[in-house]
N, C-alpha and C positions, 0 to 999 in steps of 0.2 A: 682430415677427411670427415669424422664427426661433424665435428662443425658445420660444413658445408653439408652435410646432409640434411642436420638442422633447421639451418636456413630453406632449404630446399622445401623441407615440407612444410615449415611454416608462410612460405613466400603464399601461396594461392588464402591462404587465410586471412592473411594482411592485406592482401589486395581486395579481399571482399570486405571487408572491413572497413578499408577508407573510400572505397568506391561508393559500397552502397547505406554507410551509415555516417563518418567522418566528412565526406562528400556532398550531402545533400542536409547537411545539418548546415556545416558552413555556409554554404548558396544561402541557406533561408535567412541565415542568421545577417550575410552580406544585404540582401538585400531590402534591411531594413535600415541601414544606412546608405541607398542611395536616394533619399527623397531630397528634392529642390528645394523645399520651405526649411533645411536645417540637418544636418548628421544626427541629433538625436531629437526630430521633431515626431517621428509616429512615439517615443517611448512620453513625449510630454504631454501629446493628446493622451495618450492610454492616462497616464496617472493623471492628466488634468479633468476626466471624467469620474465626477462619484459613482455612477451607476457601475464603471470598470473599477475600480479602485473594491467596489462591496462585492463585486465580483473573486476579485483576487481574494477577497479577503475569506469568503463563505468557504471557498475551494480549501481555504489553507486548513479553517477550521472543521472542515468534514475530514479532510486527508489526514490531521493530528488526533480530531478523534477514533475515525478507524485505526488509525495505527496505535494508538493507545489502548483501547479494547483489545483488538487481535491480541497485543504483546501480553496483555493479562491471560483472556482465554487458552491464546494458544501457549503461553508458560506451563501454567498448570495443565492443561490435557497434553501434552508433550511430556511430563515429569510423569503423571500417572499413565502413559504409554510406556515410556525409557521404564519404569520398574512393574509391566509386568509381566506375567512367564511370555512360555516363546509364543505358542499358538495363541493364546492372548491378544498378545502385544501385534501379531499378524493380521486377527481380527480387525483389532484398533484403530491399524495403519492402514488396511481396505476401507474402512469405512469412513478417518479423514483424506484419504485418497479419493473418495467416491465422488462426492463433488465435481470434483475437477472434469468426471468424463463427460460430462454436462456444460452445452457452451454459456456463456457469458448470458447472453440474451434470453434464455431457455430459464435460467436462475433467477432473472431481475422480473421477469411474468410469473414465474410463481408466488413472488412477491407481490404483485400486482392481487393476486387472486387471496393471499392470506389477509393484505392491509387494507381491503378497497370494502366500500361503505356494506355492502353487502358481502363482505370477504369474511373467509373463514373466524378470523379472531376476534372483528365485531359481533358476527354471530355469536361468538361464544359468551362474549361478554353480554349481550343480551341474553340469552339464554339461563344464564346464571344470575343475574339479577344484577351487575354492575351499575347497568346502564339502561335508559328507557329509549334512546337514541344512539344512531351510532355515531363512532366517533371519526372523526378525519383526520386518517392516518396517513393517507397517501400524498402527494406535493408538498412536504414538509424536510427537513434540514435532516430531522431524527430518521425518517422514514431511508433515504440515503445513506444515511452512517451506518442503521441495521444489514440492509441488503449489502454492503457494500463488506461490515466486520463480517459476515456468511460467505462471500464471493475469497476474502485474501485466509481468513485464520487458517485455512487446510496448509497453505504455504506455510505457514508460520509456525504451524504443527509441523509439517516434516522439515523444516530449517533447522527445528531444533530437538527433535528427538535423537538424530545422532551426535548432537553433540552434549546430549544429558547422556545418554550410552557411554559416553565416554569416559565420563568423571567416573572415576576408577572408586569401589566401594568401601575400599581398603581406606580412601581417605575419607571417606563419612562416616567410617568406621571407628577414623581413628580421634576424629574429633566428639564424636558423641562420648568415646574413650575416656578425653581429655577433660569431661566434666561440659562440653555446650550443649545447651538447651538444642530443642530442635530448630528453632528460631534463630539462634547465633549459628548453627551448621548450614543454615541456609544462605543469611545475610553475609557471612565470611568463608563460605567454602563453593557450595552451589550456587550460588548469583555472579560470582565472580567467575568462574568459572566455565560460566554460560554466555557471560554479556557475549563473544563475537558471535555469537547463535544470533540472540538476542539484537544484535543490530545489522546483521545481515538479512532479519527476516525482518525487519522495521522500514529496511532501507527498500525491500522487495514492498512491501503494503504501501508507504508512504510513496513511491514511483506509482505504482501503480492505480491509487486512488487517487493523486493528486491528479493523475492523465485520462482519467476515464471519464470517457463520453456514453454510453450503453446506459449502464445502470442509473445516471445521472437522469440523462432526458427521458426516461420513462417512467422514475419514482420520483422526480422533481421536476422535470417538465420547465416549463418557461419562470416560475414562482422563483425554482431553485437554481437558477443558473448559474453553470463555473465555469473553469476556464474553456475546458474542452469543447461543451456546449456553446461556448460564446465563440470560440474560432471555428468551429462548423459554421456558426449562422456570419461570420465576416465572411467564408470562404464561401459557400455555397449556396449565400441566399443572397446577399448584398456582394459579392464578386471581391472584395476588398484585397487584395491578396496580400498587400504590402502591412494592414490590418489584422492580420492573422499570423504573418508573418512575426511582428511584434508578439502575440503572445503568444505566438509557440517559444521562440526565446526566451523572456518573459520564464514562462515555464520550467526551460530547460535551466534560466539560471537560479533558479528558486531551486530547483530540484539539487542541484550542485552544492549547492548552499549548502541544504540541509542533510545532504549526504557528510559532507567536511564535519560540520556541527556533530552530526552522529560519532564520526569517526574520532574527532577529538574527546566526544564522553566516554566512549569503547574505551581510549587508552587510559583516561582518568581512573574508570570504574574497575578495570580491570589490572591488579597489581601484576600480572604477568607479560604485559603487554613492554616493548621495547619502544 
């Protein structure tokens, strides 16, 4: 009887599931194998184009570098959240929480206003003497990667604060005990003991930057094109669908990819892992 009650309530979840996310991933994914000129002719125009190929390639290297910042920033301010008192640590987490109440688009315009020639940060650097000129900070690769480590690290901060909470004190306790520097309690007690934080909040930045269209076409614009940018402009300006099609797939299989890849370093890095 369990059982079937089980089922029962998991049955309307499943169906929305494969309906509205299993369902229309498939269709797209099908129908970039039904082209006439060949089964895999939109994927050999995609790679047989340089301009697509540096395409792919910018997006990989903005997506690895936000996800590589975030995981430093938000390591360390997640460690010095997880150890401090209560109402602290409350503070802390409201205020990498804050962020978030803030949309997407609302965040990448403030950016606009800090990095733009006349923007806050130029000013200052004039102001101070850096610079006689300002500098061009906006439609740049870097400019992207900034807005972009400010839009995910909040996630990255609460991915892993509870589970630095959790490493029980007893054993950092017990190893500084044993004679390790703070350096070896880190490297063999607390890193290990974080990684699936650590690559759950890698896997959330790394989806996520690697698919964003927002941030991209507003602090990089046409200069910095990626992929999401580039399947807007197949889809909505040039109609391509079958073009877009390809790199949303494309997309989805790189993201896959480098989810497995994570997931196989998690078990390496991790001696507790099965």
């Amino acid at each position: 009887m369990k059982r079937f009650a089980g089922w029962g309530l998991s049955t309307p979840a499943t169906l929305a599931v494969v309906l509205f996310l299993i369902v229309p991933v498939a269709i797209t994914i099908a129908s970039t194998f039904a082209e006439d000129g060949g089964v895999l002719a939109p994927y050999v125009a995609f790679f047989s184009s340089g301009f697509r190929r540096a395409v792919l390639w910018r997006t990989l290297e903005i997506s690895l570098a936000t996800t590589a910042i975030s995981v430093v920033v938000g390591f360390l301010t997640a460690y010095v959240v997880s150890r401090s008192p209560g109402r602290i640590k409350s503070l802390l987490i409201i205020a990498a929480v804050f962020p978030l109440l803030t949309g997407v688009v609302v965040r990448s315009f403030a950016w606009l206003i800090i990095l733009g020639r006349n923007g806050i940060l130029n000013n200052f650097l004039v102001w101070i003497g850096v610079t006689d000129q300002p500098f061009a900070m906006l439609y740049t690769q870097w400019s992207v990667v900034v807005a972009m480590v400010y839009l995910f690290v909040p996630l990255m901060v609460l991915t892993l604060v509870g589970v630095l909470e959790n490493i029980p004190d007893d054993v950092v306790q017990a190893s500084a005990s044993l004679g390790a520097s703070p350096f070896a309690t880190f490297r063999q007690v607390i890193f290990p003991l974080a990684v699936p934080g650590l690559i759950v909040g890698a896997v959330l930045v790394f989806t996520g930057s690697f698919t964003s269209y927002a941030t991209p076409q507003l602090l990089g614009g046409e200069r910095q094109m990626v992929m999401g940018t580039l399947m807007y402009q197949r889809a909505m300006v040039a109609f391509d669908w079958v073009g877009a099609s390809t790199i949303a797939t494309i997309m989805v299989a790189v993201t896959v990819a480098v989810v497995l890849i994570m997931t196989r370093t998690a078990r390496r890095l991790n001696p507790m892992a099965t």
